[in-house]
C-alpha positions in Angstrom: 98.9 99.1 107.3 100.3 95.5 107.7 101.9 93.2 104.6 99.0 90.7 104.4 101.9 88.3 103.0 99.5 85.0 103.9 96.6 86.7 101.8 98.7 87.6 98.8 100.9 84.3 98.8 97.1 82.3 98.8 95.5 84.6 96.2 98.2 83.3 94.0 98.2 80.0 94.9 94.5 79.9 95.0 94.8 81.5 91.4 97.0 79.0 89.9 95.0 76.0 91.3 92.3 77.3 89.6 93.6 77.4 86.2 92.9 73.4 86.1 96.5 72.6 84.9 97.9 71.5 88.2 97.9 68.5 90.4 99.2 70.9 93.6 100.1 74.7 94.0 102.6 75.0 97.2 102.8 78.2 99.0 106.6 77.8 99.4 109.8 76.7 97.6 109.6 72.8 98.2 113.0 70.9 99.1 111.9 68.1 97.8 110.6 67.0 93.8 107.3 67.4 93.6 105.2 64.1 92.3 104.1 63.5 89.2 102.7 65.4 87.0 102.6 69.6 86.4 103.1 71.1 89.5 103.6 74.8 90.7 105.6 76.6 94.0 105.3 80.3 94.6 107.4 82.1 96.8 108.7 85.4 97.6 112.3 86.0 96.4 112.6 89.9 97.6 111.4 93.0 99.0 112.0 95.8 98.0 110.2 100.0 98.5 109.4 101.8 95.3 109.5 105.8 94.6 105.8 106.9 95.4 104.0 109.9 95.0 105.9 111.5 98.0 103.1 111.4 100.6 103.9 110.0 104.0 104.5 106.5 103.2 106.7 104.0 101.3 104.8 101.5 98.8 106.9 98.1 98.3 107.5 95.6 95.2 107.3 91.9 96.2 109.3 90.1 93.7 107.2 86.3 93.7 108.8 83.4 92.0 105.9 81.5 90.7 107.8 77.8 89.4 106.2 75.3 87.3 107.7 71.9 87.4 107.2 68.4 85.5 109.6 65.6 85.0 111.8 66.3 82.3 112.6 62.1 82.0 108.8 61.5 80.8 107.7 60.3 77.3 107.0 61.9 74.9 109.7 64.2 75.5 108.2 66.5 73.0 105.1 67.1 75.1 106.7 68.6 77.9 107.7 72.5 77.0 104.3 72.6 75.0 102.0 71.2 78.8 104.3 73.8 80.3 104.5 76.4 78.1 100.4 76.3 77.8 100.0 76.5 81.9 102.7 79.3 81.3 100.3 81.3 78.8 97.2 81.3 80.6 99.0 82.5 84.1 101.4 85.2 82.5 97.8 86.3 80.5 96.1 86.7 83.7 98.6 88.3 85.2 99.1 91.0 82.5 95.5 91.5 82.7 93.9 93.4 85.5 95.3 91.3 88.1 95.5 92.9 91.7 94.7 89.3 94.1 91.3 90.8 95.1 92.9 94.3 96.2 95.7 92.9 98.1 97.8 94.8 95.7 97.9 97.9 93.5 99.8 95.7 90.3 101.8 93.4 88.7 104.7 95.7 87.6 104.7 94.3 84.0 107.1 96.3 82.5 110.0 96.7 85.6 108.9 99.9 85.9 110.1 99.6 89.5 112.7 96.5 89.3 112.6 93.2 87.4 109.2 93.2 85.1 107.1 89.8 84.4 109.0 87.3 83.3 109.8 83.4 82.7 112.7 81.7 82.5 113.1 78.3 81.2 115.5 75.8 82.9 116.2 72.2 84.6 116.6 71.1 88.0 118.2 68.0 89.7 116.0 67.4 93.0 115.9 63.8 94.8 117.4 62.3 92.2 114.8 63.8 89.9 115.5 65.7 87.1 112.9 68.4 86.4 112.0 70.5 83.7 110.9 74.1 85.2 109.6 77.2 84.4 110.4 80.1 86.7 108.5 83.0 86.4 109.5 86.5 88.1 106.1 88.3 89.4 106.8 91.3 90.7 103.8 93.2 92.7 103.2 96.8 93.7 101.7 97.2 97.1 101.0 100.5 97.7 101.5 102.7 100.9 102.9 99.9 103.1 105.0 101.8 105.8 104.4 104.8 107.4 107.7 107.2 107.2 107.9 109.0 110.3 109.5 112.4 110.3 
């Protein structure tokens, strides 16, 4: 079986769009500030295999960094955590839920059970003379029975 990395990287763009709360989802780490507005990035971040059930091949974790962005220079000030803290709540909801991107994968390893668990981490960023206000959020998914082991 083959990492359908395009599939899984546009079910979670694709997801996010949907939501309503963003003018544009990327499918990779931009390099340059995003326009105006709340916007999202998702990316992968790592790779790594998980202990499976001992059978003949190795399941992997794909650690995703799904990042909100908004411009952190924009009135009124106080608005800003709550537009991205609500886009926030509705993703991490979904993603707690019974999320598995159409069967792409088995799970979003909420707890760390393998690794990092779901997460978000709050945070700035200076980016074309831009300072942001982001939300970073660690989405770590199981896909099961990836590589064949070979004896």
């Amino acid at each position: 079986m083959a990492l359908d990395i395009n599939g899984i990287l546009n079910a979670v763009v694709s997801h996010a769009l949907a939501l309503g709360h963003f003018e544009a989802v990327n499918g990779h780490e931009p390099k340059n500030a995003p326009g105006t507005g709340l916007t999202a990035a998702v990316w992968v971040d790592r790779v790594d295999t998980v202990r499976s059930s001992g059978l003949d091949s190795t399941s992997v974790r794909l650690l995703l960094n799904v990042r909100l962005y908004t411009g952190a220079e924009q009135e009124p000030a106080d608005a800003i955590d709550p537009a991205l803290m609500t886009a926030l709540d509705e993703l991490m909801r979904s993603y707690v839920g019974d999320f598995t991107l159409g069967g792409l994968v088995r799970e979003v390893d909420v707890r760390g059970t393998h690794g990092i668990g779901l997460e978000a981490r709050a945070g700035y960023l200076q980016q074309d003379s831009a300072l942001l206000r982001v939300m970073t959020i660690a989405l770590p998914v199981i896909v099961n029975d990836l590589w064949e082991e070979v004896a």
